[in-house]
C-alpha positions in Angstrom: -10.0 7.3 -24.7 -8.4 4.3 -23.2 -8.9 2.7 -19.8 -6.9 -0.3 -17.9 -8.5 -3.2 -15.8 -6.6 -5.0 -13.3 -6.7 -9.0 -13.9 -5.7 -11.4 -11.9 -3.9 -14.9 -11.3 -3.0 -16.9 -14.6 -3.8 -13.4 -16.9 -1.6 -11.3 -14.7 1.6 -12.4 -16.6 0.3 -11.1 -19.8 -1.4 -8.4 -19.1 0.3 -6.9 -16.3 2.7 -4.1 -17.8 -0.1 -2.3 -18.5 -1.6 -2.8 -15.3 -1.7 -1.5 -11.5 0.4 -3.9 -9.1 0.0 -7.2 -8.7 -3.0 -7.9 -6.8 -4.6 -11.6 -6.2 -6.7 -14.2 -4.1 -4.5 -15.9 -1.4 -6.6 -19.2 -1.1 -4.8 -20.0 2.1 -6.8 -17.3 4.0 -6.9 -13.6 4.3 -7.4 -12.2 0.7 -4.2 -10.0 -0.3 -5.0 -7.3 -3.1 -3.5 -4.4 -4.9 -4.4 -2.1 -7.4 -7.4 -2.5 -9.6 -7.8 -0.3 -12.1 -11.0 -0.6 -13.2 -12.4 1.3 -16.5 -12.6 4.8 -15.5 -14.0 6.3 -17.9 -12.6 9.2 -17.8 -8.9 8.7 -17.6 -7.0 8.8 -21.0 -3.0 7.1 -21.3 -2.0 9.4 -23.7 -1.7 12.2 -21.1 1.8 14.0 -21.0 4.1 15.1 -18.5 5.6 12.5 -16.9 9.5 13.1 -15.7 11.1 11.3 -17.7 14.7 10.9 -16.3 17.7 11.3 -16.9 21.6 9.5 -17.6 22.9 7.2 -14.4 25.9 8.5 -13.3 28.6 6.6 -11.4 28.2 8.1 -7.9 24.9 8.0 -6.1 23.2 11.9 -6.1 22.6 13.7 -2.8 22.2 16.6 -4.4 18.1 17.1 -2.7 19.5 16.1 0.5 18.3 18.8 2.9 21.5 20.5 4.3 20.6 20.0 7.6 18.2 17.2 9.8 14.6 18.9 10.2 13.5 19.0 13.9 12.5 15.5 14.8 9.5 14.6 17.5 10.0 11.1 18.9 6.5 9.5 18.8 5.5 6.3 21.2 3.7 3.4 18.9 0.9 4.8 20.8 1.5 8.5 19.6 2.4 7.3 16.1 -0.7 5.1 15.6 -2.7 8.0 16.9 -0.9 10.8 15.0 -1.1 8.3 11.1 -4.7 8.3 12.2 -6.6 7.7 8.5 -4.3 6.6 5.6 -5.2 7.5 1.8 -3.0 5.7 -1.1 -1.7 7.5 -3.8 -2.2 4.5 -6.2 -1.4 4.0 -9.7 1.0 6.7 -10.0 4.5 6.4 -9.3 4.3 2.8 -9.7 2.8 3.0 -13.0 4.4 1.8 -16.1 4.7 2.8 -19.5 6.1 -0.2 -21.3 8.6 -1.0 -18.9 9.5 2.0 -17.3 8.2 4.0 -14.9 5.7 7.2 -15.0 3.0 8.8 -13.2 0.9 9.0 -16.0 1.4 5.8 -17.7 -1.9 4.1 -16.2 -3.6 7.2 -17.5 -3.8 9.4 -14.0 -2.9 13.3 -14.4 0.3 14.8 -13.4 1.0 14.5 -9.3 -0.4 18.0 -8.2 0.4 19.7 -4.9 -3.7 20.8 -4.9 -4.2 17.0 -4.9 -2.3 16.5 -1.3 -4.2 19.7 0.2 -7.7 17.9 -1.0 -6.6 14.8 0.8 -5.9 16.5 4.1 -9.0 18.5 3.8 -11.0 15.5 4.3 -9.6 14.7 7.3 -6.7 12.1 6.4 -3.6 11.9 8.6 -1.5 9.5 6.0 -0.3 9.3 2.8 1.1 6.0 1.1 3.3 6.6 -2.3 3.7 3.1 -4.1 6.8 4.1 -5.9 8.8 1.2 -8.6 12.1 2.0 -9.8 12.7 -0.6 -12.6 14.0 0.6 -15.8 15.0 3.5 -13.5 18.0 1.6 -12.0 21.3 1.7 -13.5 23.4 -0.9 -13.8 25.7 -3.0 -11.3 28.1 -2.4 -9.1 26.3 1.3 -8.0 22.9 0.2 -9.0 22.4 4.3 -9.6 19.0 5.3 -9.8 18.2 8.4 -12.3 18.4 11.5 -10.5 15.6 12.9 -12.4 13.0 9.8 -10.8 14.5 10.3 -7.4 13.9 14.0 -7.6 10.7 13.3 -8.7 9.7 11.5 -6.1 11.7 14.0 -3.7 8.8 16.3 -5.1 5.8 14.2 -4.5 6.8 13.6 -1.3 6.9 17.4 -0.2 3.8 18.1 -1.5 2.7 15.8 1.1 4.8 16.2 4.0 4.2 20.2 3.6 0.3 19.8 3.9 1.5 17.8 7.3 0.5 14.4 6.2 2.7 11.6 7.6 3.8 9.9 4.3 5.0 6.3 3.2 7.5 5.8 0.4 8.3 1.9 -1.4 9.9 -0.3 -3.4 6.4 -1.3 -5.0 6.3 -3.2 -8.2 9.7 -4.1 -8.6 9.3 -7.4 -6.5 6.3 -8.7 -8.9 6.9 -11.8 -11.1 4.2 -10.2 -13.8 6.5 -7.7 -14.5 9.0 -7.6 -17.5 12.3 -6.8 -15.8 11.1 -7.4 -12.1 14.3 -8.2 -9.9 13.5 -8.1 -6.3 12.6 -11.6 -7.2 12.2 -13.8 -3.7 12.3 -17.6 -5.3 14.9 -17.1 -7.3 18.0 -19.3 -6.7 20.8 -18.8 -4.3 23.2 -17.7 -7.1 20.8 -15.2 -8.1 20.2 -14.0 -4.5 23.8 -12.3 -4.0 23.0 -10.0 -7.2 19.6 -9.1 -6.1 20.4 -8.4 -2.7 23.5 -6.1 -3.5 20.5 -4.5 -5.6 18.4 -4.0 -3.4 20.4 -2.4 -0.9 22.3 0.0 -3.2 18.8 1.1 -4.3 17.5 1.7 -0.6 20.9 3.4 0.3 20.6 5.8 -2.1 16.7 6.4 -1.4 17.6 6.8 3.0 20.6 9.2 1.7 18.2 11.2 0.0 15.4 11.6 2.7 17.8 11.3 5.5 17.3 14.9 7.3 13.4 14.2 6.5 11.4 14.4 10.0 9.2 11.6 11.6 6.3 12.8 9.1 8.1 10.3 6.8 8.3 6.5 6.9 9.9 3.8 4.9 8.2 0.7 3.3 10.5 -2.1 2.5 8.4 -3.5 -0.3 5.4 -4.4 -1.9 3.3 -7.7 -2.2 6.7 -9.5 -2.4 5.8 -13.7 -2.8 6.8 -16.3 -5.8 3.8 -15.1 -7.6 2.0 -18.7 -7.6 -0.8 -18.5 -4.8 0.0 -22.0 -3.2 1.0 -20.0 0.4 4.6 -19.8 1.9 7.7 -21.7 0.5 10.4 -21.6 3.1 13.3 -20.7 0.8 11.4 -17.8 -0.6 10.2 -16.7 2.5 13.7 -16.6 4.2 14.8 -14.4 1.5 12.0 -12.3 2.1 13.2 -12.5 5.9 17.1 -11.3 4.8 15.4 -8.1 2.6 13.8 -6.6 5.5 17.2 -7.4 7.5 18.9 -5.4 4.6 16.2 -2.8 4.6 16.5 -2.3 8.5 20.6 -2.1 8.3 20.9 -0.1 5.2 18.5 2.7 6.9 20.1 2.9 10.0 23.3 3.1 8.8 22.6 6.2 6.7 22.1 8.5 9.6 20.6 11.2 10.7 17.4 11.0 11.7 17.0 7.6 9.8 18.9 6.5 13.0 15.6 6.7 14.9 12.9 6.4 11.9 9.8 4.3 11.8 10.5 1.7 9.4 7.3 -0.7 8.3 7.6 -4.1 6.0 5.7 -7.1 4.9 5.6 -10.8 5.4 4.7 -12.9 2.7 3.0 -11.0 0.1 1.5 -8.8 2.5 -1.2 -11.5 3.7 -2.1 -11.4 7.2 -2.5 -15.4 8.0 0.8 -15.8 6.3 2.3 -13.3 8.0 1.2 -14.4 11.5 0.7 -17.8 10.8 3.6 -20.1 11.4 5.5 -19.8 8.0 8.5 -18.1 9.1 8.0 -14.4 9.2 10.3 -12.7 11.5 10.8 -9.1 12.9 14.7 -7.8 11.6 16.8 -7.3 14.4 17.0 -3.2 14.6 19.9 -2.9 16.9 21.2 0.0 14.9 18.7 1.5 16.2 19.0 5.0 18.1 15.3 5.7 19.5 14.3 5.0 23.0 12.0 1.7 21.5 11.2 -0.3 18.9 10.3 1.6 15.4 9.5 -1.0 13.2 6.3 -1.5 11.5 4.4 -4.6 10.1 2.7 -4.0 6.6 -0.2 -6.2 5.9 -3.4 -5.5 3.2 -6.9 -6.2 3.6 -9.6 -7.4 0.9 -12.0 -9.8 2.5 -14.0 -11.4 1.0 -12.2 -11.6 -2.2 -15.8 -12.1 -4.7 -17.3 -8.4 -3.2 -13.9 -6.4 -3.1 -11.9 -7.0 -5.7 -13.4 -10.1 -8.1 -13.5 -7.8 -11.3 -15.5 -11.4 -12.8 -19.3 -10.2 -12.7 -20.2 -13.6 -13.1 -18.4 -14.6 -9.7 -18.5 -11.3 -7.7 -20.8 -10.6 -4.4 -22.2 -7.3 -4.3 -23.7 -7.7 -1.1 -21.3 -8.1 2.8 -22.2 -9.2 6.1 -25.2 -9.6 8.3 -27.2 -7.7 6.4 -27.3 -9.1 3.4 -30.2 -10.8 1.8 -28.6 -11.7 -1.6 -25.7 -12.3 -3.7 -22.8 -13.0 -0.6 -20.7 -15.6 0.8 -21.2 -17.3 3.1 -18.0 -16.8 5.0 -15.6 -13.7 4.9 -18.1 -11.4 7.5 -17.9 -9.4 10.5 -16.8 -12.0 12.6 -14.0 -12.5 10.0 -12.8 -8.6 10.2 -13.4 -9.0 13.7 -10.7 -12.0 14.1 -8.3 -10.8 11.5 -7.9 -7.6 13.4 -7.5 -9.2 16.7 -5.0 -11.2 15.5 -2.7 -8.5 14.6 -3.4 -7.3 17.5 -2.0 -9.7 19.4 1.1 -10.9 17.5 2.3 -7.7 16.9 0.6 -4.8 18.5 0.8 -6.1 21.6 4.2 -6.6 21.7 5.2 -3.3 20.9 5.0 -3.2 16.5 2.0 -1.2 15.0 0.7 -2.4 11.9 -0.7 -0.8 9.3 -3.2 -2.3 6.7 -1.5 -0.4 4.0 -4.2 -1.2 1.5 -7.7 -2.3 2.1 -10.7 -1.3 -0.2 -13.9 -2.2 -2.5 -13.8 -2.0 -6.1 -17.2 0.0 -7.2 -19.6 -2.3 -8.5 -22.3 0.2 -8.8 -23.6 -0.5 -12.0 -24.4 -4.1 -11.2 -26.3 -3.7 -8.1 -28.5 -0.5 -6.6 -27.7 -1.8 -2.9 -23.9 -2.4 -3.5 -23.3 1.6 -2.2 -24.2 1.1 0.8 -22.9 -2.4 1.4 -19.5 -1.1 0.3 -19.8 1.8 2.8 -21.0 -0.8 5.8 -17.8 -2.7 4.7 -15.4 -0.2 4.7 -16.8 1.9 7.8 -16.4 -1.7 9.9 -12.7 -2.2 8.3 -11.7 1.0 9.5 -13.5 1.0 12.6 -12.0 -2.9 13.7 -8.7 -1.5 12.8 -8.7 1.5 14.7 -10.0 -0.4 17.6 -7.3 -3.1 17.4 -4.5 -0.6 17.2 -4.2 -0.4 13.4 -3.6 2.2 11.0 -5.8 1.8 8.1 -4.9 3.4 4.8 -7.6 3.6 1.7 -6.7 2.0 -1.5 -7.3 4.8 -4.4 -5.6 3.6 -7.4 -7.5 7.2 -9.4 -10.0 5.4 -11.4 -13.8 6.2 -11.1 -16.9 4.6 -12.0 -17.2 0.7 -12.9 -14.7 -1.2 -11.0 -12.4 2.0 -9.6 -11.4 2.8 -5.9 -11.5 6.5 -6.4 -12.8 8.7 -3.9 -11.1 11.4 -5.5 -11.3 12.9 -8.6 -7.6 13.6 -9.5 -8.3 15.4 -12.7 -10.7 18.1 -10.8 -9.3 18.0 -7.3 -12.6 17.1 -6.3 -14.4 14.8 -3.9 -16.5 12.0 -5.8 -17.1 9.2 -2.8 -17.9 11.7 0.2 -20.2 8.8 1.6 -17.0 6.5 2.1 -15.0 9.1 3.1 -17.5 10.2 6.0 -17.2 6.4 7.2 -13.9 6.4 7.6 -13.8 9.2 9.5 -16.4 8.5 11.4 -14.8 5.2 12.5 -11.0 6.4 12.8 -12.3 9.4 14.9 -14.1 7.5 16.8 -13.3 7.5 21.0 -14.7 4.3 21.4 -16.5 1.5 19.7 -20.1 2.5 18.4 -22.9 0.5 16.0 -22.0 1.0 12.6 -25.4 2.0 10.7 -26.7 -0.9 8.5 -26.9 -0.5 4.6 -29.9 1.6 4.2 -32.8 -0.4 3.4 -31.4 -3.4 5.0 -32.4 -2.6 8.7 -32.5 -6.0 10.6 -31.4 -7.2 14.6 -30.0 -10.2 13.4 -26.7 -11.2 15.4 -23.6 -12.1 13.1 -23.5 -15.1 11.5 
């Protein structure tokens, strides 16, 4: 039985094929995290199964293309905020690696079920989030061809979602991360690299808008993932205008397409997906989308949230909190509390909800600590239940980070295996604070019961 634990920073490099995606502290504000895998347990890598793909051929395939464009229902940014309601990732899967290569089983999750997708709408989520990275799956320059057998494959995945009606997000996910043995959507590389890796790039989401073309408004595309110069020192101007120029590519390559990718919502990142560098004045900047055909805007800003860093996703015991916010009597920081949530929120509320761009906080998320502390259950509930419920409130779609691995150190709040529910505490918070009509007084960590304002 093998199991796989996220690192972070300076080990990330080494470590990180057999990892989940890149995932580390920002020091220059908002913590930006991905996909800790934490030892499960019960997940085993030498599960089989995975597609394995096929030979590149010379001429992209639209062979899954439905024949013709599915019904489409234009949706406001209010009505499409409304309608994406709770978000649930489906982590650790079709970004996963074996060696270098893609596979949904190759960080030791089970085979993508359609059982799985029906559990997740069950409990009451609206959205789905697919990390997907094509990599080794990629064929060579000029076409760039991506193996028919991946694409179907994540065709597949895809309608197991969309079929339980779950509006569902598709990437480019780990292909952008400097950890990764034969990354290419590589920001701070030089200028002479830049023309290859953008001719990449947009053959690659070409060939992934062809395919999904006729797909309805249940479907939206992600630009990329957690794209930065992997180094944690903030914005670099270079990087960040290339960053700038792939979300312009993203934007024109959809649109062009057709069909009803003429009028889709499209969502992407600033700088690694932080929200102060993102709003912040480093030089994010919204793509011009005047290919597009909807009565609107439909773009999207993608941004993650795991504050404080030391009680959501520190995997060092040594360093980590396992206490959050007012309530707390022990073992928390200082800073990184309610008022924190409270500001961040606001924030994207005003630079980009306001003027017309809903944001979704495509990741956000406690690692379980519960082996270390007896309280840390319900702090991580009081976290995640005010996350949600800020979000919502600030015109936010929040969307859980499950990377599939339970117990010490996992995010799972389903058991993929067993199609069951493990976490029904967290999931009841959500829902409680996504449902909710207006804002309400989230219940304190049981046993922690004080009137204390926030600090």
């Amino acid at each position: 039985m093998k199991t796989i634990s996220k690192k972070l920073g300076a080990l990330a490099a080494a470590l990180m094929i057999m990892l989940s995606a890149g995932c580390a502290k920002n020091d220059g504000g908002s913590d930006s995290g991905n996909a800790y895998s934490g030892d499960s347990g019960s997940i085993s890598s030498e599960n089989s199964g995975a597609v394995s793909g096929g030979e590149n051929s010379n001429a992209p395939d639209t062979s899954g293309i439905p024949d013709e464009p599915k019904e489409w229902h234009e949706l406001s940014q209010t009505e499409i905020t409304e309608a994406m309601g709770m978000g649930w990732n489906l982590g650790n899967q079709l970004e996963a690696l074996s060696g270098t290569t893609p596979k949904e089983t190759g960080w030791g999750n089970p085979i993508i079920k359609e059982d799985l997708l029906k559990l997740v709408k069950e409990q009451g989520f609206s959205t789905v989030r697919i990390p997907v990275s094509y990599l080794t799956h990629i064929g060579e320059g000029p076409d760039y061809t991506i193996e028919k057998s991946w694409l179907d494959r994540v065709q597949e995945v895809v309608d197991y979602s969309i079929n339980n009606g779950l509006y569902t997000i598709i990437n480019i996910h780990g292909d952008g991360y400097y950890t990764i043995n034969g990354a290419w959507l590589l920001c701070a590389e030089p200028a002479d690299k830049q023309t290859e890796i953008k001719a990449k790039y947009e053959a690659v989401w070409k060939q992934i808008a062809e395919r999904f073309k006729n797909y309805d408004e249940h479907l939206i595309f992600e630009s990329m993932n957690e794209v930065f110069d992997g180094k944690y020192e903030g914005p670099k101007a270079e990087a960040y205008d290339n960053i700038n120029e792939y979300n312009q590519i993203f934007v024109n390559t959809v649109r062009k397409t057709g069909s009803n990718n003429t009028k889709r919502w499209v969502l992407m990142p600033g700088w690694n997906t932080d929200i102060n560098s993102t709003i912040g004045d480093f030089g994010f900047k919204i793509p011009d989308d005047s290919l597009c055909e909807a009565d609107g805007k439909r773009i999207m800003v993608s941004v993650h949230y795991y504050d404080p860093y030391n009680f959501t996703i520190n995997e060092n015991m040594n360093e980590a909190k396992f206490q959050w916010g007012k309530y707390a009597t022990s073992s928390a920081e200082s800073g990184g509390t309610e008022r924190s949530v409270d500001s961040a929120m606001a924030k994207l509320n005003k630079f980009f909800v306001n003027e017309g761009y809903p944001v979704v906080i495509g990741e956000l998320g406690v690692q379980d600590k519960s082996a270390q502390s007896e309280s840390f259950p319900e702090f991580r509930r009081y976290w995640t239940e005010y996350v949600v419920s800020a979000a919502k409130q600030n015109g936010c779609v929040p969307v859980y980070w499950d990377n599939g691995a339970m117990g010490n150190k996992g995010f799972a709040v389903i058991d993929r295996w067993n199609a069951k529910v493990i976490q029904p505490e967290l999931i009841e918070a959500m829902m409680r604070a996504v449902n909710a009509t207006e804002p309400y007084e989230i219940a304190p960590p049981a046993g922690f019961e004080k009137d204390d304002d926030v600090a």
